[in-house]
C-alpha positions as CSV (number, residue, x, y, z in Angstrom):
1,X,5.7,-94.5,21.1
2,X,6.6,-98.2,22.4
3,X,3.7,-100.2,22.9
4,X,3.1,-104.2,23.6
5,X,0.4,-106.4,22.5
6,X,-1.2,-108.8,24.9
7,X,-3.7,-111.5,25.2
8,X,-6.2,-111.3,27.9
9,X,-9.2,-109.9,29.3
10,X,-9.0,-106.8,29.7
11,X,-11.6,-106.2,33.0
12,X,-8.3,-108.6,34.5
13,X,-6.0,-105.5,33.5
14,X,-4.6,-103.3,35.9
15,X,-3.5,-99.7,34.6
16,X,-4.5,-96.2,34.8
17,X,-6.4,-95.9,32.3
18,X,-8.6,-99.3,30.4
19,X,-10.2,-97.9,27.2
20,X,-13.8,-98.9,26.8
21,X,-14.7,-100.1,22.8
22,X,-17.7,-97.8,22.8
23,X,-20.9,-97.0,20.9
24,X,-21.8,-92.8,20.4
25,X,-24.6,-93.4,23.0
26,X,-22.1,-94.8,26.2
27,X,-24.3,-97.8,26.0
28,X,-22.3,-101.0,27.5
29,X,-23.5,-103.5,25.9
30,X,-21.8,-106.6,24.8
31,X,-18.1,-107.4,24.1
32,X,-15.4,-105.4,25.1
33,X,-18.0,-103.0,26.8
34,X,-19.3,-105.7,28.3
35,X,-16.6,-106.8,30.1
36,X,-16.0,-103.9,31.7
37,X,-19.4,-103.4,32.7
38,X,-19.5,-106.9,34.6
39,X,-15.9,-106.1,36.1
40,X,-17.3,-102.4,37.2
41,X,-20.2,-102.9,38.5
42,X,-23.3,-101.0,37.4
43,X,-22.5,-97.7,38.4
44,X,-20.2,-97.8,35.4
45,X,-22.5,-98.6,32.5
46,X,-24.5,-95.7,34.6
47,X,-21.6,-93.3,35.1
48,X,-20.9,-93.9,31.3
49,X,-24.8,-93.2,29.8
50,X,-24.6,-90.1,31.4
51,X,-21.6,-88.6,29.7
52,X,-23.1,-89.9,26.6
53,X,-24.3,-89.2,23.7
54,X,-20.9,-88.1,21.8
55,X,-20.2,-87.5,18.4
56,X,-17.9,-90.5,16.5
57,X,-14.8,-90.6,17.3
58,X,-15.2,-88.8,20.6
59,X,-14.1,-89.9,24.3
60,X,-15.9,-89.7,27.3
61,X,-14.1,-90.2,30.9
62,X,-15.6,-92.2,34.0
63,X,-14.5,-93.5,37.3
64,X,-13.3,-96.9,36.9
65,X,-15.0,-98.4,39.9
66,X,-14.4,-101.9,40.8
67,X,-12.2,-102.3,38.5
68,X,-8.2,-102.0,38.8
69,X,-7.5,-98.7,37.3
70,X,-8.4,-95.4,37.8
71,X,-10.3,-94.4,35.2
72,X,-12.1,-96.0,32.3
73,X,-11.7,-93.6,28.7
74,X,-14.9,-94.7,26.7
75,X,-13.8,-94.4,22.9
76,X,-17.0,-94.0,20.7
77,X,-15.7,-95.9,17.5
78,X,-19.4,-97.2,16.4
79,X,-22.4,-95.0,15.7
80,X,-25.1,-95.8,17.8
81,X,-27.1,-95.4,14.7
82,X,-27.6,-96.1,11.2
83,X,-25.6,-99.2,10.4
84,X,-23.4,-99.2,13.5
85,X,-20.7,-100.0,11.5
86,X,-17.2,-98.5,12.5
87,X,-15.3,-96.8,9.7
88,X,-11.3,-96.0,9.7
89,X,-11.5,-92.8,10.4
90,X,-13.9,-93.1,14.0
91,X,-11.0,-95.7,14.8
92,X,-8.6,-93.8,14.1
93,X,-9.8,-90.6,15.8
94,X,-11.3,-93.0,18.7
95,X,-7.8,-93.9,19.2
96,X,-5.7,-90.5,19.1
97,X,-8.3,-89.5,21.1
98,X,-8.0,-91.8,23.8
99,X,-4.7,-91.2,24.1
100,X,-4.9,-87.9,24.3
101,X,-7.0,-88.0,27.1
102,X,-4.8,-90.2,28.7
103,X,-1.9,-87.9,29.1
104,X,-4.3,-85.5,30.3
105,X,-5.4,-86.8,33.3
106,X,-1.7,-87.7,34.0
107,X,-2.1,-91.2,33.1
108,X,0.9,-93.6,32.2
109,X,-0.6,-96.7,31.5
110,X,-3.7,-97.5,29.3
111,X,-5.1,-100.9,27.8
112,X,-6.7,-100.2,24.6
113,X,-8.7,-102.8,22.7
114,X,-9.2,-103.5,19.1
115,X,-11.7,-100.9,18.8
116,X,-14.4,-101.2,16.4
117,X,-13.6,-104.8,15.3
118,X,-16.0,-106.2,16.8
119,X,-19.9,-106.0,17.0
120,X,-18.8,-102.9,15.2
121,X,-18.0,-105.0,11.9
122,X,-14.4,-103.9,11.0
123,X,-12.1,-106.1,9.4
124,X,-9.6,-107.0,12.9
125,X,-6.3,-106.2,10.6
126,X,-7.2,-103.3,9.2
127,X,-8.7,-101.9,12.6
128,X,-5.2,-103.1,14.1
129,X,-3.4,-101.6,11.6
130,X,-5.1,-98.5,12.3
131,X,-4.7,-98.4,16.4
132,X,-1.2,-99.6,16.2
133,X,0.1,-96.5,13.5
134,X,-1.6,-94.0,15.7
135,X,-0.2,-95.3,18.9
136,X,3.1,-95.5,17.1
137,X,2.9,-92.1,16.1
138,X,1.8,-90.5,19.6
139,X,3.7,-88.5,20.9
140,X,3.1,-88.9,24.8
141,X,3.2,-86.7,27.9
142,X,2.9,-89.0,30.6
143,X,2.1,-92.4,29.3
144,X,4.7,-95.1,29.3
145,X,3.3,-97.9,29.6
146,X,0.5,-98.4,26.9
147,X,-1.0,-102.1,25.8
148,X,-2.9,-103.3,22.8
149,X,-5.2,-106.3,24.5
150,X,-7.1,-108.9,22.5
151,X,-8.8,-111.8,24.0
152,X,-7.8,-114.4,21.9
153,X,-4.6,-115.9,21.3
154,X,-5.5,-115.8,17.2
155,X,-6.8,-111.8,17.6
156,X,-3.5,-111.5,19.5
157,X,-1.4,-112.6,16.7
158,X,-3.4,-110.6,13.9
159,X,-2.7,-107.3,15.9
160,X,1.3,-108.6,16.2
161,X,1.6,-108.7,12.6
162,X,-0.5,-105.6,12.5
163,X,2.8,-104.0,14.7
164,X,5.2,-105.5,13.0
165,X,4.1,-104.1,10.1
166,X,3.1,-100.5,11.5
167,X,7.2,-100.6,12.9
168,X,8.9,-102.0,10.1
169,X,9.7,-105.1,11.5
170,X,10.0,-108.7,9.8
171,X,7.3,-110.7,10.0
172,X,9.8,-113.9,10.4
């Protein structure tokens, strides 16, 4: 499926569905989560521990809040446990699943973030890589509209090359 990258902060985004870069326990700690939390309020990082905890890889769904979407889809790509490092496939399943989910509730747009490239420890190209060939190869219901956010211009770029790459495109 057709998907954009942009740069930005993703609590700023307005879409259905923003996807929350998750740990197994729903936690919203720092980063991405973060960001949400402070744009949500606290009834989200509340509404999100109690869905929690869910296996790697797995999604949990919340109100969004105060935010401007109507849900938030929290994608557990890092264990809350041992090393807390994300692995290929939690981002990969992290991702499908999200989307997934998505066209479930009916939604047509979603911002997803790198997930698991962060605090999480996974290289930001490979992790882009990752996201962009499964969003590539989704096969959507109802979503139309899906963006790949990053906050910085340089984490921006990476996941464009990542794209490029993922759709065959020159990297000229």
């Amino acid at each position: 499926m057709e998907f954009r990258v942009v740069h930005g902060d993703i609590a700023q985004q307005s879409a259905d569905v923003l996807v929350n870069a998750a740990g197994t326990s729903l936690r919203m700690g720092s980063g991405v989560a973060g960001a949400l939390r402070r744009g949500g309020g606290s009834e989200l990082n509340e509404a999100a521990m109690a869905e929690g905890p869910v296996d790697l890889g797995a999604v949990a769904v919340t109100d969004a809040f105060e935010l401007d979407a109507d849900w938030v889809i929290h994608a557990a790509a890092m264990p809350h446990y041992g090393d807390g490092q994300a692995t290929a496939e939690s981002i990969r399943d992290a991702a499908r699943n999200s989307l997934e989910r998505a066209d479930e509730l009916g939604c047509e747009s979603l911002v997803m973030p790198a997930l698991g490239c962060g605090v999480a420890g996974f290289a930001l190209e490979d992790g882009a890589r990752i996201i962009c060939e499964v969003i590539d190869g989704h096969d959507p219901n109802s979503l139309s509209d899906v963006r790949f956010i990053a906050y910085s211009e340089d984490e921006a770029e990476t996941i464009r090359r990542a794209a490029s790459e993922v759709r065959g495109e020159s990297a000229d």
